[in-house]
C-alpha positions as CSV (number, residue, x, y, z in Angstrom):
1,X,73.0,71.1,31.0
2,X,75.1,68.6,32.9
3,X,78.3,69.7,34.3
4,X,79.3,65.6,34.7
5,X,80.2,66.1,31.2
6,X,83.4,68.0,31.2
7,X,85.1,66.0,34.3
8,X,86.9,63.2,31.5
9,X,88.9,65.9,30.4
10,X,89.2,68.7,33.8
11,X,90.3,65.1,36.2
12,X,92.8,64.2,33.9
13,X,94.6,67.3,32.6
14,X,94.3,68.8,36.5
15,X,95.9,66.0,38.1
16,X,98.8,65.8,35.2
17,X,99.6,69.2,36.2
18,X,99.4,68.8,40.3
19,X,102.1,65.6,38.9
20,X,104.5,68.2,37.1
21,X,104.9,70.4,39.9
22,X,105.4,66.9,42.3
23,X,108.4,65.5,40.0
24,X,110.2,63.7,41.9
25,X,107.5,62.2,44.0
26,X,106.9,58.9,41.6
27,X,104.7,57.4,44.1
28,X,102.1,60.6,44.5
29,X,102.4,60.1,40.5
30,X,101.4,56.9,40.6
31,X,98.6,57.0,43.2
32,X,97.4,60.3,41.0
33,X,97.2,58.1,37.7
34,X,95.1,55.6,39.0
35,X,92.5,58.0,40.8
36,X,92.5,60.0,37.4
37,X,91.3,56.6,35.4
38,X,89.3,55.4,38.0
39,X,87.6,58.7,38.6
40,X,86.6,59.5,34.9
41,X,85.8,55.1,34.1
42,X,82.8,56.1,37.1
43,X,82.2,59.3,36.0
44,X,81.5,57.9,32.2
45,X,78.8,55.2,33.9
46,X,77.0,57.5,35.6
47,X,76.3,59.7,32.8
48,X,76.1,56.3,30.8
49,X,73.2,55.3,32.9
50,X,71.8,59.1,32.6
51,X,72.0,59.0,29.2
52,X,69.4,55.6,28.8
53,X,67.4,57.5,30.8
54,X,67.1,61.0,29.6
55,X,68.9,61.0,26.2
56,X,72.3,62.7,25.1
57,X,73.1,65.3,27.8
58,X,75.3,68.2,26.5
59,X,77.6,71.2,28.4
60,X,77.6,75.1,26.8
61,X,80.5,76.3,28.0
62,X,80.7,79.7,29.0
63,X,77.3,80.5,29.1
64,X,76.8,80.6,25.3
65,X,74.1,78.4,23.8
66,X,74.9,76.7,20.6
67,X,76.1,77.2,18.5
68,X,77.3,80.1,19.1
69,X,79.3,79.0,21.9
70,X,81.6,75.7,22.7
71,X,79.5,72.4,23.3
72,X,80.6,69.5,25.0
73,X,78.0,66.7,23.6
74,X,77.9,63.6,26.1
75,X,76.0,60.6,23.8
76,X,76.2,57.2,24.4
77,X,78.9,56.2,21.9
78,X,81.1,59.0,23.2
79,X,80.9,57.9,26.7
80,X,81.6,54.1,26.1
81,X,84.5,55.1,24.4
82,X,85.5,56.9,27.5
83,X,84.8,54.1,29.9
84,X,86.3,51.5,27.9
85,X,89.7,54.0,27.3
86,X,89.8,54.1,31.2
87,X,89.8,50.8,32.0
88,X,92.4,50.4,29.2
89,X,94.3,53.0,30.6
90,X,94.5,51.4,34.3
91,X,95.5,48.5,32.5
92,X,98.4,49.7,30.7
93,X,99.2,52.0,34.0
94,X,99.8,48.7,36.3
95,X,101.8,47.5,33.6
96,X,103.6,50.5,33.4
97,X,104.6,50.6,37.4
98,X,106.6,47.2,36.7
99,X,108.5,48.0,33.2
100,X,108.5,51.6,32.5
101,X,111.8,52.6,34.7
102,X,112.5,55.2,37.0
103,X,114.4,57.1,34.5
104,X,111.3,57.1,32.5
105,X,109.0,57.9,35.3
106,X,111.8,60.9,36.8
107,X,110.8,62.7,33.1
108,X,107.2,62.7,33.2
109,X,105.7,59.7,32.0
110,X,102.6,60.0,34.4
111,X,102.0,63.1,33.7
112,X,102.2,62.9,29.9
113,X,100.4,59.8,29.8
114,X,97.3,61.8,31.4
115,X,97.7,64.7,29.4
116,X,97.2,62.4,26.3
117,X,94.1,60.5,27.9
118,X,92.9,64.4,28.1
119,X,93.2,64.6,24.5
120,X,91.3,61.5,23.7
121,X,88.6,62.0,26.0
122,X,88.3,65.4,24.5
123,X,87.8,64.5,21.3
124,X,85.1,62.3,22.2
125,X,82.9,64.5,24.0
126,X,83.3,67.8,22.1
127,X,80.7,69.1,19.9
128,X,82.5,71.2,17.4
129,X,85.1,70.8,14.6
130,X,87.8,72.9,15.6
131,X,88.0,71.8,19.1
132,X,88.6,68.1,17.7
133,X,91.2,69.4,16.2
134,X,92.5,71.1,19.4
135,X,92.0,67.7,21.2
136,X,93.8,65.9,18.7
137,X,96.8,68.6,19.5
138,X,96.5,67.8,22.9
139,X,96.6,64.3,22.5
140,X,99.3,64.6,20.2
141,X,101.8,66.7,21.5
142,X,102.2,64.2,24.6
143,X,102.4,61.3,22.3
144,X,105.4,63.2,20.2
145,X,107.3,63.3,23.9
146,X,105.5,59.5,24.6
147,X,107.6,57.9,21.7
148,X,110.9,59.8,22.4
149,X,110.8,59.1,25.8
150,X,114.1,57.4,27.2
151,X,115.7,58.6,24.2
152,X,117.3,55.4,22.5
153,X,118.2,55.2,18.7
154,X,115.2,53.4,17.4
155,X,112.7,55.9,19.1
156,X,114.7,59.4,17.9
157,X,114.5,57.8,14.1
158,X,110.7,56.3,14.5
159,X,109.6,59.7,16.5
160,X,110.5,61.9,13.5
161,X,108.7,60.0,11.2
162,X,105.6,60.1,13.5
163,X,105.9,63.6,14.3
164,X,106.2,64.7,10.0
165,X,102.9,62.2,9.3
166,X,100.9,64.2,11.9
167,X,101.9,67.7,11.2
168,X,101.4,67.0,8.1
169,X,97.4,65.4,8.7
170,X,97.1,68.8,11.4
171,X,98.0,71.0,8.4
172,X,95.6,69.8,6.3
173,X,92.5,69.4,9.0
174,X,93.1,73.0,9.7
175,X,92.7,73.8,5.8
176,X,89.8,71.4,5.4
177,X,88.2,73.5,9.2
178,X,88.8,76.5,7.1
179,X,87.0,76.0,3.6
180,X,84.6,74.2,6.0
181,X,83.5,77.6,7.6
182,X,83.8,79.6,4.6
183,X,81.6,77.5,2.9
184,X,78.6,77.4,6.0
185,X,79.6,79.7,8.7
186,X,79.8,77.5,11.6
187,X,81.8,74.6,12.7
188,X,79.1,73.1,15.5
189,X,78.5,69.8,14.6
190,X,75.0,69.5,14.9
191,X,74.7,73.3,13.2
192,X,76.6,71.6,10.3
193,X,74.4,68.9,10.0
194,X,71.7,71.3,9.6
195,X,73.1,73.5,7.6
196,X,74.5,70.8,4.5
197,X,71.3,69.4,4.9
198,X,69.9,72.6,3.6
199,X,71.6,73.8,0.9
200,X,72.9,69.9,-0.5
201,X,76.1,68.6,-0.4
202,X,77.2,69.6,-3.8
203,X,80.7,68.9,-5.7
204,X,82.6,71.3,-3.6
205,X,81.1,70.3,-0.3
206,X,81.9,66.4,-1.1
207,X,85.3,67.5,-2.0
208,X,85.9,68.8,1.4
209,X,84.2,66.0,3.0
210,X,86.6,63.7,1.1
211,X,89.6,66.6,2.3
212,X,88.4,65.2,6.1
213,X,88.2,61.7,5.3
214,X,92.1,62.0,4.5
215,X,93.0,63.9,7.3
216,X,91.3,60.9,9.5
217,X,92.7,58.3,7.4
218,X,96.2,59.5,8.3
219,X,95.0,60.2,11.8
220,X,93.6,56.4,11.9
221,X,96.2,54.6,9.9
222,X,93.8,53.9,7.0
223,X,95.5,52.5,3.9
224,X,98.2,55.5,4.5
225,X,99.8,53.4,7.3
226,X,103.1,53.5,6.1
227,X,104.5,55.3,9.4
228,X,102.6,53.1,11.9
229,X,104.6,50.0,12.0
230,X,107.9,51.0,12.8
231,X,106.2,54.1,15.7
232,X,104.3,51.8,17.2
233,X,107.1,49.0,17.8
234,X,109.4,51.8,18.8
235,X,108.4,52.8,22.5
236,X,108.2,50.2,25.6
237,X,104.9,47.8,26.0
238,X,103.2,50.3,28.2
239,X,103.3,52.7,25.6
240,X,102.9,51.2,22.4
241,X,99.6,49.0,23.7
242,X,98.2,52.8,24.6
243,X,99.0,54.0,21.4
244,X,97.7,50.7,19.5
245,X,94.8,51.2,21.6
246,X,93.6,54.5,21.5
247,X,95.4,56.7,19.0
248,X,93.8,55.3,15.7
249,X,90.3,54.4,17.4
250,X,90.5,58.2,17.8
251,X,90.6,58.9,14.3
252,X,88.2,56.2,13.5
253,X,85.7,57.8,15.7
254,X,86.1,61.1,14.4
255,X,85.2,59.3,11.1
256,X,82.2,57.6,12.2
257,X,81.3,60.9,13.6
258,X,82.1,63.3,10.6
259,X,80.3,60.6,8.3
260,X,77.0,60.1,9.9
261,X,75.9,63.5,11.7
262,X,77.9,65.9,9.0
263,X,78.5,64.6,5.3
264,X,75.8,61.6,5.5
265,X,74.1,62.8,2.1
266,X,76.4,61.4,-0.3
267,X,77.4,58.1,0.4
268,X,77.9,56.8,-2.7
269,X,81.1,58.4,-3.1
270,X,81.8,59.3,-0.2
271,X,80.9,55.8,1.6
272,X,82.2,53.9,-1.0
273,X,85.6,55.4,-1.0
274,X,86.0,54.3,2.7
275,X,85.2,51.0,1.6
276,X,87.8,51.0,-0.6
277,X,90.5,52.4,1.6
278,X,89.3,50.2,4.2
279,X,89.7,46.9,2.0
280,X,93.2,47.9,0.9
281,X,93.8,48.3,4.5
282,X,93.1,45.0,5.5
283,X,95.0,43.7,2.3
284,X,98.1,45.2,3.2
285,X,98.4,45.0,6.8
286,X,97.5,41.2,6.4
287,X,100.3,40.9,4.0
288,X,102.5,42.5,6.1
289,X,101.2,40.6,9.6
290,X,101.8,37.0,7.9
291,X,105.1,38.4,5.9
292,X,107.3,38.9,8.7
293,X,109.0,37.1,11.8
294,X,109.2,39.5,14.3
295,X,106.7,40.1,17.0
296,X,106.3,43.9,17.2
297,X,105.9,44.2,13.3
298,X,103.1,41.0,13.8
299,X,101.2,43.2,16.3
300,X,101.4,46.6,14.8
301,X,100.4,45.2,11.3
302,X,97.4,43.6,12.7
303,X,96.6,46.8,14.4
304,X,96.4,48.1,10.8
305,X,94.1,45.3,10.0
306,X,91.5,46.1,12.9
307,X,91.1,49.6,11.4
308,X,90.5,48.3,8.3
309,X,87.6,46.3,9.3
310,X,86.3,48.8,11.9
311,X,85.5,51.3,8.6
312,X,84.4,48.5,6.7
313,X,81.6,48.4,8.9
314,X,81.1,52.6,8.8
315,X,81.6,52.1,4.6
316,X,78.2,49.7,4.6
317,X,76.4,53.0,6.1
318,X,73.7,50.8,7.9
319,X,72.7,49.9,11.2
320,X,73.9,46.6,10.6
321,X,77.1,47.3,9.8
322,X,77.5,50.3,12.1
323,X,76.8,48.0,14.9
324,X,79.4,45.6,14.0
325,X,81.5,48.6,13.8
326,X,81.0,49.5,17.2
327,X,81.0,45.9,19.2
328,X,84.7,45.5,17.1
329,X,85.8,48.9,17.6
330,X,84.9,48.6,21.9
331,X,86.5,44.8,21.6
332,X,89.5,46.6,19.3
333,X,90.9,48.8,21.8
334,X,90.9,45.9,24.4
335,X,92.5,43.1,22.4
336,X,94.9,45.8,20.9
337,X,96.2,46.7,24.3
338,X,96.2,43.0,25.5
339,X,98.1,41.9,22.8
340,X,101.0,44.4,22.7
341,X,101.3,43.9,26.8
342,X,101.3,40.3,26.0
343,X,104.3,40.9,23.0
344,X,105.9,43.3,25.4
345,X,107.0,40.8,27.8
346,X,108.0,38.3,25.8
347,X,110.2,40.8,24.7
348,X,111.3,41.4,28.0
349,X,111.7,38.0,28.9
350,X,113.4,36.8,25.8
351,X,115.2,39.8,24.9
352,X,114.3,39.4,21.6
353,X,111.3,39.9,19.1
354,X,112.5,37.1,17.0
355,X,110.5,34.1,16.6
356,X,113.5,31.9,15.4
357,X,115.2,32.9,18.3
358,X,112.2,31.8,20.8
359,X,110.5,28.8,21.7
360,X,108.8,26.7,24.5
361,X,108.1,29.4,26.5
362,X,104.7,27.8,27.7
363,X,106.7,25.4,29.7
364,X,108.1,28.5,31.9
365,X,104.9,30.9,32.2
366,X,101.6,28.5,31.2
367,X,99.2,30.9,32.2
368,X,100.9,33.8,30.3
369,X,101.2,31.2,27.1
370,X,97.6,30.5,27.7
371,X,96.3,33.8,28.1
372,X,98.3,34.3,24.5
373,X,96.4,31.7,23.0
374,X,92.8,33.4,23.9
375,X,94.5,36.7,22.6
376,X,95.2,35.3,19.4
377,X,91.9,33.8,18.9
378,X,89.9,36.7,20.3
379,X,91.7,38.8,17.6
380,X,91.3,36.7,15.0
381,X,87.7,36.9,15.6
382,X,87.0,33.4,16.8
383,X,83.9,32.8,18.5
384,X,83.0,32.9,21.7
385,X,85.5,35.5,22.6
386,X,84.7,39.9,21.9
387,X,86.1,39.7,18.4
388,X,83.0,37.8,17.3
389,X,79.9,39.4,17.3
390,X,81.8,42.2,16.0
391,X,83.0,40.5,12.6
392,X,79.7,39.1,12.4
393,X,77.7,41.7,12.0
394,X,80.3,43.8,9.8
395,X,80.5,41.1,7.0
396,X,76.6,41.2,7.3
397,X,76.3,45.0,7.0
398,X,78.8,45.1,3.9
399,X,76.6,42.1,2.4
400,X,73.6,43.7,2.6
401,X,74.9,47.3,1.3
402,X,75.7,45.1,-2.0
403,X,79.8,45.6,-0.8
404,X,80.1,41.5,-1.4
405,X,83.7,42.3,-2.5
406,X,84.3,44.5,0.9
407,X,83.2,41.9,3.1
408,X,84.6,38.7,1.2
409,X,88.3,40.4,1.9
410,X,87.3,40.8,5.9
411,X,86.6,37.2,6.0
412,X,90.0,36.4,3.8
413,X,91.9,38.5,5.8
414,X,90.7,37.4,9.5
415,X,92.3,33.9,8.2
416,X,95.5,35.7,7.0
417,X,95.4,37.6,11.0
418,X,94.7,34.0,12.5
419,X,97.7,32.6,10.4
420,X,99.8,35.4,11.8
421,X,99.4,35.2,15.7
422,X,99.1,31.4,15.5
423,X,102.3,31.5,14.2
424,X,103.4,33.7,17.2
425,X,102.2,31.1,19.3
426,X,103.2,28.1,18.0
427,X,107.5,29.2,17.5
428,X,107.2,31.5,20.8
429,X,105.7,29.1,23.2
430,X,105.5,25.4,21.6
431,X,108.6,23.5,21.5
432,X,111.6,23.1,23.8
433,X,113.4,25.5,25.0
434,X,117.0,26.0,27.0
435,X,115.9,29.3,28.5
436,X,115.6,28.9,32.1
437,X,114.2,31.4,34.6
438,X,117.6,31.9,35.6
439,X,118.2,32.9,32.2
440,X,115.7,35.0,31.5
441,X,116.3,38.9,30.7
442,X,113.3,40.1,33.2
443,X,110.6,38.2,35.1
444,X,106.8,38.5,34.6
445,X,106.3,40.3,38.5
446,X,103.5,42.5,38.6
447,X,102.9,41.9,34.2
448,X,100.3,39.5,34.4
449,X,97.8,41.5,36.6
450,X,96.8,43.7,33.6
451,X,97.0,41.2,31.2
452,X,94.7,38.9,33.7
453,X,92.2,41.6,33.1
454,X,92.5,42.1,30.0
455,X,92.1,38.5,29.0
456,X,89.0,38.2,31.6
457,X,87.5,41.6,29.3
458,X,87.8,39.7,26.3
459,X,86.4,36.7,27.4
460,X,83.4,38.7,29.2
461,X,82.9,40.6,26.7
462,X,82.6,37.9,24.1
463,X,79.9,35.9,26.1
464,X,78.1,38.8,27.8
465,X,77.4,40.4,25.2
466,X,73.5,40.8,26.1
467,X,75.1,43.1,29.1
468,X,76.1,45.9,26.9
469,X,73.5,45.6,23.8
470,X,71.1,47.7,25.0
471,X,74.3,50.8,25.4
472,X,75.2,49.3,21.9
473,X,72.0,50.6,20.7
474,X,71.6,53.2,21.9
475,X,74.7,54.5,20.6
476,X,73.6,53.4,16.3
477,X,70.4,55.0,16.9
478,X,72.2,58.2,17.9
479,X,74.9,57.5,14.4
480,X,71.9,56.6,12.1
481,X,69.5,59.3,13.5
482,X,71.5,62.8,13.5
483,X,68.0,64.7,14.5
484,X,68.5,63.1,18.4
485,X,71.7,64.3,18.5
486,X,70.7,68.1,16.8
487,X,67.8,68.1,19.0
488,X,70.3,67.8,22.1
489,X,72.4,70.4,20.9
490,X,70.1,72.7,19.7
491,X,67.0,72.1,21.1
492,X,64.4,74.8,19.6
493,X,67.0,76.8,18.1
């Protein structure tokens, strides 16, 4: 028992509501936010480093041992997620303090920004089905408010869409939950696992496996992406970089979850139609990230494109792959956020998203032009910056699962995402330009802080790899091995 494991979600949600009661006081908000992502980023390497040492460490809530009760499950994939969605978070936080407004921050934006970091920290640690789906609420309902927040034209029309997508994917994880526990009795995680692995995951049981898989899918924007373009280019920078940043990885990790502790006995249908959503994911989100000539529709397509390869990793089922998975999916949520802060404020300084309308802003803001450039290569995969290891060992995995086909369209496709942010590059900040600072529609104050980091993550992260391998593994032996993570749960039982 380890009562570390429930402070990601209690700091968060706690502080959110001290913030509600405060309204007015935006700088108590503000001070609040960054204690709430600072606290839980330490709290996650602490039981990071207890975790190497003594294994998964787990929370019964209530009293009740599982699975008869509510588990929190703190492994080590759960808890790098969570360390790498705080620092994230601070990052899109100092970002926010400089372009999010005071009318924005008057109506909650602090506070709803936490309450949805409760949500995805929740759904990381908890051990059971149906609370997923309560953490998704969680993190849900704030984003529904998130997108609509400041109220302008474009974010009313792109917030219903969002809003029908997801009630729709809630409605149908709530029926896939049901037949779920009418078919085994429990909805524990590691009691499931048991359970299927008993009687066989027969037709009907594959069925509703596939019934999650679609729920996820729209959750993740796999292949069904058709809302995520225009919700993610709605909201300001802050916002959308958190969304592109968190809010699909959420979905992919419920996937990588669901698919090797749960429904892991039939993954030649049920492995092999992930691979296939995920290679017409990357096929038309490519198409659409080299199609078009506007920034926001550039980044949000090639947001579509990371998931795709992310799950092509999961659809090779081995440790290989899975590994790639994980190194892209950690490097993913970085380079996601960087590169939407970084389209954000060319945005704000331009006042356009455009690229005929821009050009030679490198001869303005060189260190933001050439923090860009290591963007655009770190998301394209090029080595030696986070992207690569990643890709590497993806295409790998798919190869040796016999998925040559799967892993020939990543490789295609990382060209067709290079293409497209290279051509961001070249019109927005080659070339000459009559825009003047004078001219300019906002100024880069305060912006180029997070960004710094972010850029300085990427980079790290891409040539230290050696520093997290060892969490790395840790984490794929947990995926590929789902007796460590039943024996946590339910020890003897």
């Amino acid at each position: 028992m380890n009562n570390l494991i429930i402070l990601p979600i209690i700091i968060p949600i706690l502080l959110g509501m001290v913030m509600v009661i405060f309204r007015k006081n935006i700088m108590l908000h503000r001070v609040l936010s960054m204690v709430s992502t600072i606290a839980v980023g330490a709290v996650s390497f602490v039981l990071m480093m207890q975790i190497k040492t003594k294994g998964i460490q787990t929370l019964q809530l209530g009293g009740w041992e599982a699975p008869f009760g509510v588990s929190m499950v703190g492994d080590m994939l759960s808890m790098l997620l969570i360390l790498v969605t705080s620092i994230v978070s601070l990052c899109c936080l100092l970002y926010a303090f400089h372009s999010i407004g005071k009318e924005r921050e008057l109506h909650y934006f602090y506070p709803l920004f936490l309450f949805l970091i409760t949500g995805v920290n929740g759904s990381f640690l908890t051990g059971d089905i149906f609370n997923l789906f309560v953490c998704f609420e969680v993190m849900l309902v704030a984003s529904y408010v998130l997108i609509a927040l400041g109220g302008t034209r474009v974010q009313l029309r792109e917030s219903i869409k969002y809003i029908l997508i997801n009630i729709i994917s809630s409605f149908l994880f709530l029926v896939a939950i049901a037949y779920l526990y009418a078919m085994v009795g429990t909805l524990n995680f590691a009691h499931l696992s048991v359970l299927i692995a008993s009687v066989g995951q027969d037709g009907l049981m594959t069925t509703v496996a596939i019934l999650f898989l679609i729920v996820f899918s729209l959750k993740a924007g796999l292949f069904l992406f058709y809302w995520l373009p225009g919700s993610y280019s709605a909201p300001p920078p802050a916002i959308a970089a958190i969304f592109a940043a968190l809010l699909t990885k959420v979905g992919i990790y419920a996937i990588m979850r669901i698919f090797t502790l749960v429904f892991y006995h039939n993954p030649e249908n049920t492995h092999l139609f992930i691979g296939i959503l995920a290679a017409a994911t990357m096929i038309l989100g490519a198409i659409g990230a080299v199609a078009y000539n506007d920034i926001q529709r550039i980044m949000t397509y090639n947001v579509v494109v990371g998931v795709g390869l992310i799950l092509a990793g999961v659809a090779s089922f081995s440790t290989v792959g899975m590994t790639g998975a994980l190194y892209y999916l950690i490097h993913d949520m970085i380079v996601k956020a960087l590169i939407f802060l970084l389209g954000g404020t060319i945005i704000h300084l331009t006042g356009t998203s455009k690229l005929n309308e821009i050009s030679g802003l490198i001869r303005l803001h060189p260190q933001f032009g050439w923090m860009f450039f290591i963007a655009a290569l770190s998301l394209s995969g090029i080595p030696p910056l986070s992207g690569f290891i990643g890709k590497i060992f993806i295409i790998e995995g798919t190869f040796g699962a016999g998925y040559f086909w799967l892993g020939g369209i990543g490789l295609i496709t990382s060209l067709m995402v290079l293409f497209s942010i290279m051509k961001v590059f070249m019109k927005v900040f080659w070339g000459y330009t009559d825009l003047t600072l004078e001219k300019e529609k906002g100024t880069t104050k305060g912006l180029l802080l997070p960004i710094g980091i972010l850029t300085f993550l990427t980079i790290a992260l891409g040539l230290g790899t050696e520093g997290i391998h060892e969490f790395v593994d840790i984490a794929i032996e947990g995926l590929m091995n789902p007796k460590i993570y039943i024996d946590a749960v339910l020890g003897s039982h």
